[in-house]
C-alpha positions as CSV (number, residue, x, y, z in Angstrom):
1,X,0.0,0.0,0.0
2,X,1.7,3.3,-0.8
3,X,1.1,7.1,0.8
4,X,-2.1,8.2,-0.9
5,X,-3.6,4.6,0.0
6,X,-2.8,5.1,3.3
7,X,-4.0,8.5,3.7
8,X,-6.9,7.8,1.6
9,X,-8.3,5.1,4.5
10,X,-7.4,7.1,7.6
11,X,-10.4,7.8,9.4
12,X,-12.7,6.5,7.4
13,X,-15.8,4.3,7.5
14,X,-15.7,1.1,5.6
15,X,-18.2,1.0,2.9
16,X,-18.1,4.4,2.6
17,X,-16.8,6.1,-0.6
18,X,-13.9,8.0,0.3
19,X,-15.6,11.0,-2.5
20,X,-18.7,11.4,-0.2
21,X,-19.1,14.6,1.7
22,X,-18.8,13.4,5.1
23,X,-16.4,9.8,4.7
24,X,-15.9,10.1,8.4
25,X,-17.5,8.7,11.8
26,X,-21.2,10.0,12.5
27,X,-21.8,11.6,15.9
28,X,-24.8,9.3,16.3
29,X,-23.1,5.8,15.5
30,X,-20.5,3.4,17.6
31,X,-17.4,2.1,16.0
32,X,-14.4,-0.5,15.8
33,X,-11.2,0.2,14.7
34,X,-9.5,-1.7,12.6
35,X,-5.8,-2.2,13.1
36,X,-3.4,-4.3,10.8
37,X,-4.2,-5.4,7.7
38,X,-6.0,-4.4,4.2
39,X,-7.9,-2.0,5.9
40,X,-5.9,-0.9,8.7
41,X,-7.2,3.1,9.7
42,X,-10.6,2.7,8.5
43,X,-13.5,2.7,11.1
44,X,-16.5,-0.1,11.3
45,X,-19.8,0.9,12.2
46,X,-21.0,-1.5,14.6
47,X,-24.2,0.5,15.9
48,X,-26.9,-2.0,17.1
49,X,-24.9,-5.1,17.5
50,X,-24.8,-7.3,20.2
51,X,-21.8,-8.6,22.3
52,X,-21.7,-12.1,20.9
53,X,-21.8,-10.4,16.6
54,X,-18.7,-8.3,18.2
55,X,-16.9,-11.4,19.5
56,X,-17.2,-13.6,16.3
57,X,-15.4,-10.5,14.3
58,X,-15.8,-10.0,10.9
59,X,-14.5,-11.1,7.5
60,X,-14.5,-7.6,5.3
61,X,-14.3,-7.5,1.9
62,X,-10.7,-5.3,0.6
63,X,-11.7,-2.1,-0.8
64,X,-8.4,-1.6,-2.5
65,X,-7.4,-3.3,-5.8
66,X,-4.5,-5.0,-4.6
67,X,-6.4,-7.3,-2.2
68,X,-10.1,-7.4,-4.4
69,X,-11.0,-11.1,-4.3
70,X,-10.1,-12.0,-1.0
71,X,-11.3,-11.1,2.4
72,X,-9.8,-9.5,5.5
73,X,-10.4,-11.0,8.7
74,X,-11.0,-8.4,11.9
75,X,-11.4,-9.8,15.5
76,X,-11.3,-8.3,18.9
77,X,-8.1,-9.5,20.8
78,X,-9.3,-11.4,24.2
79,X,-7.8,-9.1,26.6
80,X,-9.2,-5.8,24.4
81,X,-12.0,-3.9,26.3
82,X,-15.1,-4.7,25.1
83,X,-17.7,-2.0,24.3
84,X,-20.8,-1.4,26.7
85,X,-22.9,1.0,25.0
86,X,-21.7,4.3,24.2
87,X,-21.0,6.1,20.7
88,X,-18.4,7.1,18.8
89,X,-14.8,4.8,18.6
90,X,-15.6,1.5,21.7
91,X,-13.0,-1.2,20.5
92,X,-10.7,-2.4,18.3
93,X,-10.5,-5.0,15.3
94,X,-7.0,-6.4,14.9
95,X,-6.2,-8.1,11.5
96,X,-5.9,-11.9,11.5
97,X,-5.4,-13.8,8.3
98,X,-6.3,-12.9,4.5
99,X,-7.3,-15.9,2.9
């Protein structure tokens, strides 16, 4: 991943286009960041799900070319805090494998 990759994904939410007017974290949402991998800087919106959907992780589809095809697996480390309500930026994601 070169500079403008980089830059491009900082602070943003996944799934968003990085064009749109606000890329960014909502006031009114809760999110994980993700830390390692494809889509290491970008933010996850996990408003509305429940402790057990948090533990299990995620498996996120690589929004840059140079991973399209595969998918990029996020978990919460054991010893992470986990959220308990709240808003904005609760946990973290850390990058397993990328089958």
């Amino acid at each position: 991943m070169n500079a403008d990759d980089e830059q491009l994904l900082r602070g943003r939410v996944y799934g968003r286009d990085h064009d749109a007017p606000s890329p960014g974290p909502l006031p009114h949402q809760t999110y994980a960041a993700l830390v390692g991998g494809p889509l290491d800087g970008l933010l996850l919106d996990i408003t509305g799900w429940r402790p057990e959907e948090i533990d299990d992780g995620v498996a996120l589809i690589p929004e840059l070319e140079r991973w399209l095809g595969g998918r990029a697996l996020y978990d919460p480390r054991p010893d992470d805090p986990r959220p308990s309500g709240g808003l904005g930026v609760v946990c973290r994601f850390h990058s397993g494998d990328t089958p």
